[in-house]
DODRENVEX-665415 format. One record per atom (N, C-alpha, C): residue number from 1; atom name; y, x, z; chain. Coordinates in Angstrom, 2 decimals. Example, Ala and Ser with C-alpha at 12.3 -4.5 7.8 and 13.67 -1.06 7.14 Angstrom:
BEGIN
+-----+------+---------+---------+---------+-------+
!  nr ! atom !      c2 !      c1 !      c3 ! kette !
+-----+------+---------+---------+---------+-------+
!   1 !    N !   -5.69 !   13.19 !    7.80 !     A !
!   1 !   CA !   -4.50 !   12.30 !    7.80 !     A !
!   1 !    C !   -3.30 !   13.20 !    7.80 !     A !
!   2 !    N !   -2.25 !   12.85 !    7.08 !     A !
!   2 !   CA !   -1.06 !   13.67 !    7.14 !     A !
!   2 !    C !    0.03 !   12.90 !    7.87 !     A !
+-----+------+---------+---------+---------+-------+
//
This chain:
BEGIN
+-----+------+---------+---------+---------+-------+
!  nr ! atom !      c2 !      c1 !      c3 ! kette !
+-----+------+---------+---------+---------+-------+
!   1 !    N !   67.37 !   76.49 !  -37.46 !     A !
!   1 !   CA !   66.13 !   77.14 !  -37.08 !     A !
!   1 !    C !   66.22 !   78.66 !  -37.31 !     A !
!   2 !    N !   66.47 !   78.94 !  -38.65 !     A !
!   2 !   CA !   66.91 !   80.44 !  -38.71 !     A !
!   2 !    C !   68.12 !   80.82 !  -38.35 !     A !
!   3 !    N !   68.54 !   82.05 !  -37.74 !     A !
!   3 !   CA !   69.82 !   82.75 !  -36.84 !     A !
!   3 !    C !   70.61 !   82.96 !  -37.96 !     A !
!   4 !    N !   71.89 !   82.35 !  -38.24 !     A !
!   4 !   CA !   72.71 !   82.55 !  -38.81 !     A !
!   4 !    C !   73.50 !   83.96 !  -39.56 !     A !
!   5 !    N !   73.27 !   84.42 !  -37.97 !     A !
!   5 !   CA !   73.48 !   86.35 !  -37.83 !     A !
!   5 !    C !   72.72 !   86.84 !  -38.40 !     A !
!   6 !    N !   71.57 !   86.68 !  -39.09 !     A !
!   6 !   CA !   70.27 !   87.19 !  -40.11 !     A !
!   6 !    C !   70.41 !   87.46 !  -41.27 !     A !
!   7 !    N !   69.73 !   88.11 !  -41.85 !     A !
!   7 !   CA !   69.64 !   88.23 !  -43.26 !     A !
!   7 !    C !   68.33 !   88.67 !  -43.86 !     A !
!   8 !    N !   67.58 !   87.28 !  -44.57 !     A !
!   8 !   CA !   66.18 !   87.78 !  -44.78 !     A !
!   8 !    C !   65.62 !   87.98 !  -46.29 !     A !
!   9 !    N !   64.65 !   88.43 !  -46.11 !     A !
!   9 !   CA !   63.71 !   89.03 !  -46.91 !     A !
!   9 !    C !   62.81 !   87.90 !  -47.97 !     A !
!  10 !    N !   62.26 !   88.29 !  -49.27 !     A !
!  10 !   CA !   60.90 !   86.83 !  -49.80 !     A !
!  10 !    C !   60.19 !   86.85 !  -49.63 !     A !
!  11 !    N !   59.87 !   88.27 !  -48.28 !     A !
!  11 !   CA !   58.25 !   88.76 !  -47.85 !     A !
!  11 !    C !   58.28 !   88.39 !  -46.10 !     A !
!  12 !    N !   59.37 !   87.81 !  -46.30 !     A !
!  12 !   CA !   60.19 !   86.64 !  -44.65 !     A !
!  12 !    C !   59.71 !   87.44 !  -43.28 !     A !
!  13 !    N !   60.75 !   88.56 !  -43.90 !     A !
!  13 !   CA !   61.58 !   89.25 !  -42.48 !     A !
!  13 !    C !   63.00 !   89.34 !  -42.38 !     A !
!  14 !    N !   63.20 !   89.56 !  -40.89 !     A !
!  14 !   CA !   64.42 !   89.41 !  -41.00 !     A !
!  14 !    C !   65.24 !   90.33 !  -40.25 !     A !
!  15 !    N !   66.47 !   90.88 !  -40.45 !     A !
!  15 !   CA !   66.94 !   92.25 !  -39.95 !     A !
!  15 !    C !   68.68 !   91.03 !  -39.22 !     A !
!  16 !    N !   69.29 !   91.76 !  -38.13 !     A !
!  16 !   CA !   69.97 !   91.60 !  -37.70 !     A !
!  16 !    C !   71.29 !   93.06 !  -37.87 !     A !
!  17 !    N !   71.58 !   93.18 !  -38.43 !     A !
!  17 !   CA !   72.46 !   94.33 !  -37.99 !     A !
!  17 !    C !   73.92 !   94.92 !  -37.72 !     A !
!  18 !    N !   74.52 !   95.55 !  -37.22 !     A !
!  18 !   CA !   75.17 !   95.82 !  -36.53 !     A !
!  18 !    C !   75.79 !   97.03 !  -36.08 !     A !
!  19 !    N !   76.78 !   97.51 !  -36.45 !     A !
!  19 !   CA !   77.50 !   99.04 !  -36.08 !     A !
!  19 !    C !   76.41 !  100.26 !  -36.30 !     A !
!  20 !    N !   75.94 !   99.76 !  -37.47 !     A !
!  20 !   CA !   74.93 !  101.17 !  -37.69 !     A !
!  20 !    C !   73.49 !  100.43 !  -37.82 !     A !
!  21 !    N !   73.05 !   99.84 !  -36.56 !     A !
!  21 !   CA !   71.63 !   99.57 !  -36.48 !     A !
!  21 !    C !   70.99 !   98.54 !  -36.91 !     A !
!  22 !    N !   69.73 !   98.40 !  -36.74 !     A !
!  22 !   CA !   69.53 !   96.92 !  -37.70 !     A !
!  22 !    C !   67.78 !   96.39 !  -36.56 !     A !
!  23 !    N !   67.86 !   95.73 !  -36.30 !     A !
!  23 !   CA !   66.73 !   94.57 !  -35.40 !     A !
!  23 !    C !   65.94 !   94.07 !  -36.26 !     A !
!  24 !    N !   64.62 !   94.63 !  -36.43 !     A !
!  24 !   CA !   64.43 !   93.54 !  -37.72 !     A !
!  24 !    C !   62.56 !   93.08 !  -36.93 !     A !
!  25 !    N !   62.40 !   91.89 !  -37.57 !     A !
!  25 !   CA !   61.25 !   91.19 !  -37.34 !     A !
!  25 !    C !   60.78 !   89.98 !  -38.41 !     A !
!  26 !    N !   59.74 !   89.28 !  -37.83 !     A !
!  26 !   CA !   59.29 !   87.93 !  -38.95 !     A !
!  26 !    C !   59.92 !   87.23 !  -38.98 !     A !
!  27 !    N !   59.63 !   86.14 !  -39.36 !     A !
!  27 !   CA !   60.05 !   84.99 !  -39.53 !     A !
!  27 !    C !   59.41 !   84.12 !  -38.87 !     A !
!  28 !    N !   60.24 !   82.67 !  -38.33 !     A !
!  28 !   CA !   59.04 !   81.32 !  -37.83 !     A !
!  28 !    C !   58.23 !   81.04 !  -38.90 !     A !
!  29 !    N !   58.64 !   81.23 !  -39.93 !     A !
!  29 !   CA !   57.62 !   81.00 !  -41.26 !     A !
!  29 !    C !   56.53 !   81.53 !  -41.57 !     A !
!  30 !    N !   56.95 !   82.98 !  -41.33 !     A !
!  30 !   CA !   55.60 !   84.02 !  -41.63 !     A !
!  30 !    C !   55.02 !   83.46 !  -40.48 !     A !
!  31 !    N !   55.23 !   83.26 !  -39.06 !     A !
!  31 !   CA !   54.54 !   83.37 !  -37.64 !     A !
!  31 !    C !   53.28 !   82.36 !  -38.04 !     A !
!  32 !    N !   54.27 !   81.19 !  -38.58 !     A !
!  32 !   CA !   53.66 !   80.13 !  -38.64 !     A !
!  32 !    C !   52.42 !   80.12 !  -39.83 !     A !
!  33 !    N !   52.92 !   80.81 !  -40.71 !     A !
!  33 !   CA !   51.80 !   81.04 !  -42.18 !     A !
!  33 !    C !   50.54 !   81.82 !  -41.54 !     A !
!  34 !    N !   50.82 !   82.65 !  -40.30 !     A !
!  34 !   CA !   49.83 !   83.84 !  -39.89 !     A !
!  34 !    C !   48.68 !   83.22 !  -39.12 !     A !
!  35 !    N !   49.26 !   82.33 !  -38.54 !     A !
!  35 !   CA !   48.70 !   81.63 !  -37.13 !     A !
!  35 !    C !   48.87 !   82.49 !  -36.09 !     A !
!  36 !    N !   47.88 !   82.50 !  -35.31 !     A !
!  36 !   CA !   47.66 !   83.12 !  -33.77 !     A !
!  36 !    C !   47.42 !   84.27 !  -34.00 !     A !
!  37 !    N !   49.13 !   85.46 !  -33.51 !     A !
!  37 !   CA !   49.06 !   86.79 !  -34.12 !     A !
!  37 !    C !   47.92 !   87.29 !  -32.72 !     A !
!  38 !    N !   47.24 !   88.31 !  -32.89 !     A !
!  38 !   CA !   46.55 !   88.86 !  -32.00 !     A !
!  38 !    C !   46.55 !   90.81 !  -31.93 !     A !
!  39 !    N !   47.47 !   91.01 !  -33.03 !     A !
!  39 !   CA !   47.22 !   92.66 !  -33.01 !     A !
!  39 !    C !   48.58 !   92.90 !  -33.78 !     A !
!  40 !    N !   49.33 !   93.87 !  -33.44 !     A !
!  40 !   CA !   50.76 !   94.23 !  -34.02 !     A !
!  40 !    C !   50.93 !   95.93 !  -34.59 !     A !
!  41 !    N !   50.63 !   96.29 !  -35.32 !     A !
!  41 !   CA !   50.84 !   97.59 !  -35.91 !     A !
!  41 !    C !   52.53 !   98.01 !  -36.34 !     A !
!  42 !    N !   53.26 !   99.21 !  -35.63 !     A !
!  42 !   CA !   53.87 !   99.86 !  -35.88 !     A !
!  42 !    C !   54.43 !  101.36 !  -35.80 !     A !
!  43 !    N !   55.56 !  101.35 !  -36.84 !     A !
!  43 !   CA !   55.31 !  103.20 !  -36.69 !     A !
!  43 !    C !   56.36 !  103.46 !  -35.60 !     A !
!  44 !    N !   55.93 !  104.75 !  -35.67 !     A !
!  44 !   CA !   56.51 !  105.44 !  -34.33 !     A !
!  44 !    C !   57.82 !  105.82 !  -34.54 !     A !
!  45 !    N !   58.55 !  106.14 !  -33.34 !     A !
!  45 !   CA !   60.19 !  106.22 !  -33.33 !     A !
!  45 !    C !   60.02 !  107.72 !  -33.95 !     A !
!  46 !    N !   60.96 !  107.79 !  -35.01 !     A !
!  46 !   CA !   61.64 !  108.89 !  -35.98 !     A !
!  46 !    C !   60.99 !  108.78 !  -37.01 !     A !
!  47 !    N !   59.91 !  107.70 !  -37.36 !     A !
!  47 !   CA !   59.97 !  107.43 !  -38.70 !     A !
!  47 !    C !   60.99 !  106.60 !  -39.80 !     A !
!  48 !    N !   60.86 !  107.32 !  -40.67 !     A !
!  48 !   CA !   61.63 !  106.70 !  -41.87 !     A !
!  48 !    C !   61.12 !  105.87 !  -42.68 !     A !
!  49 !    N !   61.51 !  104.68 !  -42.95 !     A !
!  49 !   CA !   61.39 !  103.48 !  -43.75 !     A !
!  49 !    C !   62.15 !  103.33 !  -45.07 !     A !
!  50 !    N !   61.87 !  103.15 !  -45.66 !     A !
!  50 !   CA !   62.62 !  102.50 !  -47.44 !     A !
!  50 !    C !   62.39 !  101.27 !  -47.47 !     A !
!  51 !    N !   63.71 !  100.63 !  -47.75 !     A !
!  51 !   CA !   63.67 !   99.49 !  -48.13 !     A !
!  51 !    C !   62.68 !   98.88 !  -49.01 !     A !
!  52 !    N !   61.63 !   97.70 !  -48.79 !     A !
!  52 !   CA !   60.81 !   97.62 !  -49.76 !     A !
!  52 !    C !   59.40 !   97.86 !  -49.51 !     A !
!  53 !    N !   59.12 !   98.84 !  -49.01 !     A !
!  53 !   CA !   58.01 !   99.09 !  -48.46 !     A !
!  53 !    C !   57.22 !   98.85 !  -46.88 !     A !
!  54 !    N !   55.77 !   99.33 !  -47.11 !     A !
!  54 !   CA !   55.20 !   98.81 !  -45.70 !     A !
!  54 !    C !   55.37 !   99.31 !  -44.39 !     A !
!  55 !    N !   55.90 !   98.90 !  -43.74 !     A !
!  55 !   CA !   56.06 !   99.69 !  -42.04 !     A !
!  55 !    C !   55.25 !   99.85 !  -41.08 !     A !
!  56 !    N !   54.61 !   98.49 !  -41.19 !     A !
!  56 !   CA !   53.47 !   98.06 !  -40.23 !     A !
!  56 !    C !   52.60 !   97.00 !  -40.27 !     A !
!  57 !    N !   51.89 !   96.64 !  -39.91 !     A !
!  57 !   CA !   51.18 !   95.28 !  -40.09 !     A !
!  57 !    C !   50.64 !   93.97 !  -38.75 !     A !
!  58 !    N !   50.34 !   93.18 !  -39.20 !     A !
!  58 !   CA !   50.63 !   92.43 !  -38.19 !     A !
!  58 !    C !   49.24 !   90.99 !  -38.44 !     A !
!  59 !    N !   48.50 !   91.47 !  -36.99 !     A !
!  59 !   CA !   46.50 !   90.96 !  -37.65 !     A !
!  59 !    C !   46.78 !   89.71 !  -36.53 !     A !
!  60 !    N !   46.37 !   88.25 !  -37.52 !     A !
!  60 !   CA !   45.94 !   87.41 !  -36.82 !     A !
!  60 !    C !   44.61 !   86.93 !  -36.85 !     A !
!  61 !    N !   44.24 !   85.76 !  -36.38 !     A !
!  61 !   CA !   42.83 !   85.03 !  -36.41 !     A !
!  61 !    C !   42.60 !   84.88 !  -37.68 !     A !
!  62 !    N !   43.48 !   84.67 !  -38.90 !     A !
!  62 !   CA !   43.31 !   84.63 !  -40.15 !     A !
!  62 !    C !   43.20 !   85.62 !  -41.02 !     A !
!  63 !    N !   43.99 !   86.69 !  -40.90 !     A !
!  63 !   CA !   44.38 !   87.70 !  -41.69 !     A !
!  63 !    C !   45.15 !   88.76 !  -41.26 !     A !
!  64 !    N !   44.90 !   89.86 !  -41.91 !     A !
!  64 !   CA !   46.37 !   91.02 !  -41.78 !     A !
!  64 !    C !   47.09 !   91.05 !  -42.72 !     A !
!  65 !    N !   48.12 !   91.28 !  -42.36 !     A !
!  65 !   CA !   49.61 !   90.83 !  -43.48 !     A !
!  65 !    C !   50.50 !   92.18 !  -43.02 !     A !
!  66 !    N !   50.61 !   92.67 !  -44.04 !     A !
!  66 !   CA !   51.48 !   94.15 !  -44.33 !     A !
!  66 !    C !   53.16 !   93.09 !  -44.02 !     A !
!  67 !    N !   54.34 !   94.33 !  -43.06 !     A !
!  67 !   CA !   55.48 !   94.19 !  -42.70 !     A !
!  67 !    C !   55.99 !   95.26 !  -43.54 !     A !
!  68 !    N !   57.48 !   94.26 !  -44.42 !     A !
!  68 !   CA !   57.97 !   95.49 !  -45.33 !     A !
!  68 !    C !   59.07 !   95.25 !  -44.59 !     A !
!  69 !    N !   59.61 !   96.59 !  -45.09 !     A !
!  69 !   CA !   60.94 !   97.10 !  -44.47 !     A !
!  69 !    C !   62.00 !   96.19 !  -45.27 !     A !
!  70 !    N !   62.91 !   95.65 !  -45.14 !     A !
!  70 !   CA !   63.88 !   94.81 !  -45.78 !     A !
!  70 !    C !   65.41 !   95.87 !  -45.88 !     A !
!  71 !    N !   65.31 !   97.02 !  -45.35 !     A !
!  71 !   CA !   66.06 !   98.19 !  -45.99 !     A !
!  71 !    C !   65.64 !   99.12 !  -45.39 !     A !
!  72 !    N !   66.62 !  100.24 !  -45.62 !     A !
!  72 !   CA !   65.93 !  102.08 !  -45.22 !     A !
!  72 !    C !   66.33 !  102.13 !  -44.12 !     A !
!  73 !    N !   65.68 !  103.00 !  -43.26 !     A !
!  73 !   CA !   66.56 !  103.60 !  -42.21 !     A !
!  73 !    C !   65.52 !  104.30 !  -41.18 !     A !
!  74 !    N !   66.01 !  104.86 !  -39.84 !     A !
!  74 !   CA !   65.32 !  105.67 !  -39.30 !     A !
!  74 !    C !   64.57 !  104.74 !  -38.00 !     A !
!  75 !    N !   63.22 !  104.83 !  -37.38 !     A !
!  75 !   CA !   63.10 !  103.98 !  -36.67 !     A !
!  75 !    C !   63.53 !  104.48 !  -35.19 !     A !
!  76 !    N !   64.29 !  103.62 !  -34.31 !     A !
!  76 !   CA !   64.83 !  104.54 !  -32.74 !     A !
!  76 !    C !   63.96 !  103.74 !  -31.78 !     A !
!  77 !    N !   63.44 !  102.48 !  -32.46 !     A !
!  77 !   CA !   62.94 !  101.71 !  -30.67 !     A !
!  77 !    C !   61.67 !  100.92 !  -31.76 !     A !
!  78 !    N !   60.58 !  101.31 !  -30.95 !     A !
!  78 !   CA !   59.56 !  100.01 !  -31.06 !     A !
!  78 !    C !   59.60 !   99.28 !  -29.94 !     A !
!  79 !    N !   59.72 !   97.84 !  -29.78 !     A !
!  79 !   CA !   58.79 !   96.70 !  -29.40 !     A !
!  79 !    C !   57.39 !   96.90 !  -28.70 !     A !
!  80 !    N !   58.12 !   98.08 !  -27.49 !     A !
!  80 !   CA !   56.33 !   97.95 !  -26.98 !     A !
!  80 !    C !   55.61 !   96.82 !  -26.20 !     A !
!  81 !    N !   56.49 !   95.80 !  -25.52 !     A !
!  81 !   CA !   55.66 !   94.79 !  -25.34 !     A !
!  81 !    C !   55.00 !   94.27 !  -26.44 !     A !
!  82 !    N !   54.83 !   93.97 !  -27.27 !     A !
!  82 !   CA !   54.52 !   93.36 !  -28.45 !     A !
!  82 !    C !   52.67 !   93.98 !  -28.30 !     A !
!  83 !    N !   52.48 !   95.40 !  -27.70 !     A !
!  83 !   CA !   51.38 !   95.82 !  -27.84 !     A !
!  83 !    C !   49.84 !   95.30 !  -26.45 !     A !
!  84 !    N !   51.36 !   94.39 !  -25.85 !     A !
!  84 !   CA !   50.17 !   93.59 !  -24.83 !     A !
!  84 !    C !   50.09 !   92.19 !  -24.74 !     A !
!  85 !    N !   51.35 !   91.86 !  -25.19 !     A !
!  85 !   CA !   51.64 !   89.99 !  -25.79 !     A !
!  85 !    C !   52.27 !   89.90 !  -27.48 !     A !
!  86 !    N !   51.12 !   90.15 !  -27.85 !     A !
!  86 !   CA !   51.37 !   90.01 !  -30.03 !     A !
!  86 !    C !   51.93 !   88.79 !  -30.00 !     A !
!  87 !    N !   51.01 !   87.68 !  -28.84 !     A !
!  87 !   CA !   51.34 !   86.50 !  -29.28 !     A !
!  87 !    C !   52.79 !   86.06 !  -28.97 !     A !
!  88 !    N !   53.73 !   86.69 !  -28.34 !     A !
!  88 !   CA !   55.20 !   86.53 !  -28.32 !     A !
!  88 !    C !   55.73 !   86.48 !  -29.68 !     A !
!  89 !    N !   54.98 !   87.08 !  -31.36 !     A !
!  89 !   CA !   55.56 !   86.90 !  -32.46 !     A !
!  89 !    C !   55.20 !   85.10 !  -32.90 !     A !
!  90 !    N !   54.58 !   84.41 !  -32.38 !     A !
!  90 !   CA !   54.03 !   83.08 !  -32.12 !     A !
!  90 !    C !   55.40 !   82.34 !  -31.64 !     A !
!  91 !    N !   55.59 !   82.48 !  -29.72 !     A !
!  91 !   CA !   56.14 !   81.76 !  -29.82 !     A !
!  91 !    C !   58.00 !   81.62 !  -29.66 !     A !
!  92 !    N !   58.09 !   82.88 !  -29.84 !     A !
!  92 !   CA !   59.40 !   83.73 !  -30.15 !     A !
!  92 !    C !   60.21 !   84.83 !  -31.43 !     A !
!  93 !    N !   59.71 !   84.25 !  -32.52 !     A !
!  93 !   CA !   59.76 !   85.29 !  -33.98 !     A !
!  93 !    C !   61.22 !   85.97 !  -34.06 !     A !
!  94 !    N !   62.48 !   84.95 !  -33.45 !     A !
!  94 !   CA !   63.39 !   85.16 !  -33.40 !     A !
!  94 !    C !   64.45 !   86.41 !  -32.81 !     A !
!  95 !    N !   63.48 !   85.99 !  -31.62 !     A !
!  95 !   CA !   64.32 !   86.78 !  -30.32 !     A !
!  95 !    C !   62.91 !   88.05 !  -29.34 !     A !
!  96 !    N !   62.34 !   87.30 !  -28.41 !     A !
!  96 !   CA !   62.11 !   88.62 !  -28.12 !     A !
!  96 !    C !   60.42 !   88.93 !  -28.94 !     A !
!  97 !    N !   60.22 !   88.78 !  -29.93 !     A !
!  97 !   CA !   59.36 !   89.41 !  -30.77 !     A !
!  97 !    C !   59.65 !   90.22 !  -31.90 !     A !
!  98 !    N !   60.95 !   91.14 !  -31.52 !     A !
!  98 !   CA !   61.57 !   91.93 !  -33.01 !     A !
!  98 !    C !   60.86 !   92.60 !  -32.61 !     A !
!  99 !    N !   60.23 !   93.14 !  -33.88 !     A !
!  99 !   CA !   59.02 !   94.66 !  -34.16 !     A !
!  99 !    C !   60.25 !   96.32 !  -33.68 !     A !
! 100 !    N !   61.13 !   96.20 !  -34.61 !     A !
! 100 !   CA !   61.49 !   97.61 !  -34.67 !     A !
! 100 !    C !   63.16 !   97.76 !  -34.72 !     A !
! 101 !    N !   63.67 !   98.40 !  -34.00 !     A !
! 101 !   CA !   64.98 !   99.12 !  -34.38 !     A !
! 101 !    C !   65.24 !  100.14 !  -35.34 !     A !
! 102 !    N !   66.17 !  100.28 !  -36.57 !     A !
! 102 !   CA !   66.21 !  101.39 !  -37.16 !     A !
! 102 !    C !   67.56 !  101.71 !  -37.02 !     A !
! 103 !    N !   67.95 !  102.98 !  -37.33 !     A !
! 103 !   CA !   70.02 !  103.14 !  -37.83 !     A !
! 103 !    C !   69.65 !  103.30 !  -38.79 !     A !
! 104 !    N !   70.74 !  102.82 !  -39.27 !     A !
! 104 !   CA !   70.45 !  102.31 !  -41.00 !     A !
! 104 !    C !   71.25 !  103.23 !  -41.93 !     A !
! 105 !    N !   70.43 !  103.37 !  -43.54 !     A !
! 105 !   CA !   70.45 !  104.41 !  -43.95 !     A !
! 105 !    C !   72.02 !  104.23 !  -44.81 !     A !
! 106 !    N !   71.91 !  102.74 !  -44.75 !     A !
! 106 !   CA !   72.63 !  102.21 !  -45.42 !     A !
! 106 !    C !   73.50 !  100.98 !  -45.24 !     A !
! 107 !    N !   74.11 !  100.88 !  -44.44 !     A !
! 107 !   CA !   74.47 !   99.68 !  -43.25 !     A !
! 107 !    C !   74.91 !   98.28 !  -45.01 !     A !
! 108 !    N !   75.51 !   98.49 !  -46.19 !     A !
! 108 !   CA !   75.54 !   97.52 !  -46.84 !     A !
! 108 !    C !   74.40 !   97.06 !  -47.81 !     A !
! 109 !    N !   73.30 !   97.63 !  -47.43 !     A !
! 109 !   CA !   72.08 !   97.42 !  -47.76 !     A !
! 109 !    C !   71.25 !   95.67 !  -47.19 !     A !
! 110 !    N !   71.96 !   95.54 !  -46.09 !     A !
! 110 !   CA !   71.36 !   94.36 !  -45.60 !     A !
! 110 !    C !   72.62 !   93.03 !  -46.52 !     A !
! 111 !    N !   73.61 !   93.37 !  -47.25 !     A !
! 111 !   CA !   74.34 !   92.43 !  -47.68 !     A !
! 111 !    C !   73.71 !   92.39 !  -48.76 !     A !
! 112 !    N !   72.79 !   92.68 !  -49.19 !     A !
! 112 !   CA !   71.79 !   92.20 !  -50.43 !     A !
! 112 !    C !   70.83 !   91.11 !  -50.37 !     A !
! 113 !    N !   70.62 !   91.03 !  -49.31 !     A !
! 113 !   CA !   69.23 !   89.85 !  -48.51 !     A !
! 113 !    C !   69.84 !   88.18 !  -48.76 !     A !
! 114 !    N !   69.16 !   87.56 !  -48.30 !     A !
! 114 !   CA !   69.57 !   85.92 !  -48.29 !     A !
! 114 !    C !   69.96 !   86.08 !  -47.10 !     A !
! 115 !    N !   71.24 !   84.94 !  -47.06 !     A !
! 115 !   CA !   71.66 !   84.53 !  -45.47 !     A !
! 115 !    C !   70.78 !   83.30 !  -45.00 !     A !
! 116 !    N !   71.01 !   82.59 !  -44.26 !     A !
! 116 !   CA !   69.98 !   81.78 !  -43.03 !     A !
! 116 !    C !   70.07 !   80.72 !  -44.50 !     A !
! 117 !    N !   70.95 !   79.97 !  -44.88 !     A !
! 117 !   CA !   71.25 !   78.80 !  -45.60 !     A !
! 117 !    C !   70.19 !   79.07 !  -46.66 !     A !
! 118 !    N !   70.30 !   80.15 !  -47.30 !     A !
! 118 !   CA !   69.10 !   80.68 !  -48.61 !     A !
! 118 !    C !   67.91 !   80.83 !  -48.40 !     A !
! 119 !    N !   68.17 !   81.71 !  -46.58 !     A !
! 119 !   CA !   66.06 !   81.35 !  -46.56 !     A !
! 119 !    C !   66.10 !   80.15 !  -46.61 !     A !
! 120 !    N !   66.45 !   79.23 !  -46.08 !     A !
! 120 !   CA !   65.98 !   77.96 !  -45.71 !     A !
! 120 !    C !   65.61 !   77.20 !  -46.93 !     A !
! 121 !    N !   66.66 !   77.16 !  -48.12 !     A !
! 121 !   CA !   66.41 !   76.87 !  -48.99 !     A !
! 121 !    C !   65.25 !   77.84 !  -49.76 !     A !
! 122 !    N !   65.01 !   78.86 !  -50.18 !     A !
! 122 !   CA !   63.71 !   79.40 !  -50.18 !     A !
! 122 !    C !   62.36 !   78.93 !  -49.47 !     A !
! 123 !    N !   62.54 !   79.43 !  -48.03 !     A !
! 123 !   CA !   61.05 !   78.42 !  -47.49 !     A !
! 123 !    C !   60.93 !   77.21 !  -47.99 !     A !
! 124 !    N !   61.55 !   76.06 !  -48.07 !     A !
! 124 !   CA !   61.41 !   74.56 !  -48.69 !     A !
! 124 !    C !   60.88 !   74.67 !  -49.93 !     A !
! 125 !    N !   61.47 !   75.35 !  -50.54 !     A !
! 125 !   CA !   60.88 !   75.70 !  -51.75 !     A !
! 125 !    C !   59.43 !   75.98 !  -52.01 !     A !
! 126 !    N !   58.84 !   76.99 !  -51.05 !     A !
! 126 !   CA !   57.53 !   77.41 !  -51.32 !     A !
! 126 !    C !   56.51 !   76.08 !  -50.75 !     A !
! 127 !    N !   57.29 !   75.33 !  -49.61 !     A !
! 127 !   CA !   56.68 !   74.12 !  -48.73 !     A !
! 127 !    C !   56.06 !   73.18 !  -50.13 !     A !
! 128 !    N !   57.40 !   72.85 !  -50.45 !     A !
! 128 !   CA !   57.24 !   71.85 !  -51.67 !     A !
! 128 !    C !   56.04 !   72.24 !  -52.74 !     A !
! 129 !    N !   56.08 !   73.31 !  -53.17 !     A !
! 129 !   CA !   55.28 !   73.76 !  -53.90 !     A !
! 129 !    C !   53.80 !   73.79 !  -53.65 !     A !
! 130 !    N !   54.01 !   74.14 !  -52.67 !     A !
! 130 !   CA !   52.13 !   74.49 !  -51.67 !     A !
! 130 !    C !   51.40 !   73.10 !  -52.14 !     A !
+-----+------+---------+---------+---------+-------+
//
């Protein structure tokens, strides 16, 4: 279920990255915890992100839920469809609902994250618990 090629976050995002840059978005988990996203907040290209902190946010029928950055880096591309179909973070978290492109400040910054096997085991974890 989660992309192998990933590496996520315990605030369940997930960055893809690659020769510098990094793809990053939710999770089916978060999508699914949010319900029916309806509004997508993000910052604009040439902002800078720190690992850790909030980037943007992301308002469903339930709630708004702050998006942290899962490392640093500069932002080059928003996700502007996202600002006329939110609900693509619904039924695509994976693929075409990534929020943001950054080049990264720190390309071994994302080898700190969980790989797919650890979220997985993480989400179960919180399942079980709930």
């Amino acid at each position: 279920m989660y992309p192998s090629d990933y590496r996520y976050t315990k605030d369940h995002e997930w960055i893809m990255a690659s020769d510098g840059t990094g793809t990053i978005g939710i999770t089916d988990y978060a999508q699914h915890e949010l319900g029916d996203v309806v509004f997508v907040e993000l910052p604009a290209v040439g902002t800078k992100i720190m690992a850790g902190q909030v980037f943007g946010t992301v308002e469903s029928v339930k709630a708004v839920s702050e998006i942290f950055a899962p490392v640093s880096g500069e932002v080059i591309e928003t996700n502007a469809a996202l600002s006329n179909a939110p609900e693509t973070l619904n039924s695509d978290p994976h693929g075409a609902a990534w929020l943001i492109k950054i080049k990264l400040a720190n390309p071994a910054e994302a080898s700190g994250l969980m790989d797919a096997a650890a979220y997985q085991v993480f989400v179960s974890e919180k399942e079980t618990s709930a």
